[in-house]
N, C-alpha and C positions, 0 to 999 in steps of 0.2 A: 646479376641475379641476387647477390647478398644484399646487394643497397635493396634491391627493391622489396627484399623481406624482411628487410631491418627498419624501412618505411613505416611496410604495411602493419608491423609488430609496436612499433611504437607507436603509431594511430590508435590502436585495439587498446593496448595499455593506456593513452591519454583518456578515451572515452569510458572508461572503468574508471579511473579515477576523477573523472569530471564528471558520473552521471545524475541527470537532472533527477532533484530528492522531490518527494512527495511524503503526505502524513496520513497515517495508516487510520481510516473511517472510524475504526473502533478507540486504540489508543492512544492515537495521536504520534505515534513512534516514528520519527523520520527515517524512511527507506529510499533505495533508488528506486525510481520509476521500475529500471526493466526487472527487477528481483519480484516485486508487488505480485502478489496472489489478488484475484479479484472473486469477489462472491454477488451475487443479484440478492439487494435487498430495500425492499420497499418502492420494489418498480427499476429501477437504477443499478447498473452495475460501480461497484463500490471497492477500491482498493483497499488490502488487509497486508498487513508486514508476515503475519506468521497461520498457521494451520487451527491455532488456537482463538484468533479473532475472527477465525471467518468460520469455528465453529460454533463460536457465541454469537454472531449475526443470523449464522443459519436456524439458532435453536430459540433466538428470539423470534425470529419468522414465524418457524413451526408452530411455537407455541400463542398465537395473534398479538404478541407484546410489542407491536411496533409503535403502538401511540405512546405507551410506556416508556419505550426505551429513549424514543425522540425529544418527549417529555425531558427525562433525567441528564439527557446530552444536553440538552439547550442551557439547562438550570446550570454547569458544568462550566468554571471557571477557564479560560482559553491559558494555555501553559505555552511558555515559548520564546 
C-alpha cells in the first residue's frame, strides 16, 4: 500500500512540475495551463495569469475599447 501512494504522490508531484505553460492574453506572463483564470473577451474565452488582467479585459469590454485595445496589442512588439 505505501508503494502504491508513494506512485501515485510522485506522479502528482511530476505533473506540477512539468505542467504545460501558456501566455497570459493580456501580458504575456507565462503561467501553467491549469493555475490560468479565464475571462470571455471579444467573443472568445481568453486565458489571464492573475485577477488583475482579466480585470482590465473585462473593463476594456465594458467600456467598447476592444477595436482599441486589439489595435495597441497588434502594434506591440512580441517579447520572449
Amino acid at each position: 500500500m505505501a508503494f502504491a501512494f508513494s506512485s501515485f504522490l510522485d506522479s502528482v508531484l511530476f505533473s506540477f512540475k512539468t505542467g504545460e505553460k501558456i501566455d497570459c492574453f493580456h501580458c504575456g506572463e507565462k503561467m501553467r495551463k491549469s493555475n490560468a483564470l479565464t475571462v470571455q473577451f471579444n467573443g472568445y474565452t481568453q486565458p489571464v495569469c492573475c485577477h488583475g488582467c482579466l480585470a482590465i479585459l473585462s473593463t476594456v469590454e465594458q467600456n467598447n475599447l476592444v477595436n482599441e485595445y486589439m489595435k495597441n496589442k497588434a502594434s506591440q512588439p512580441v517579447i520572449g
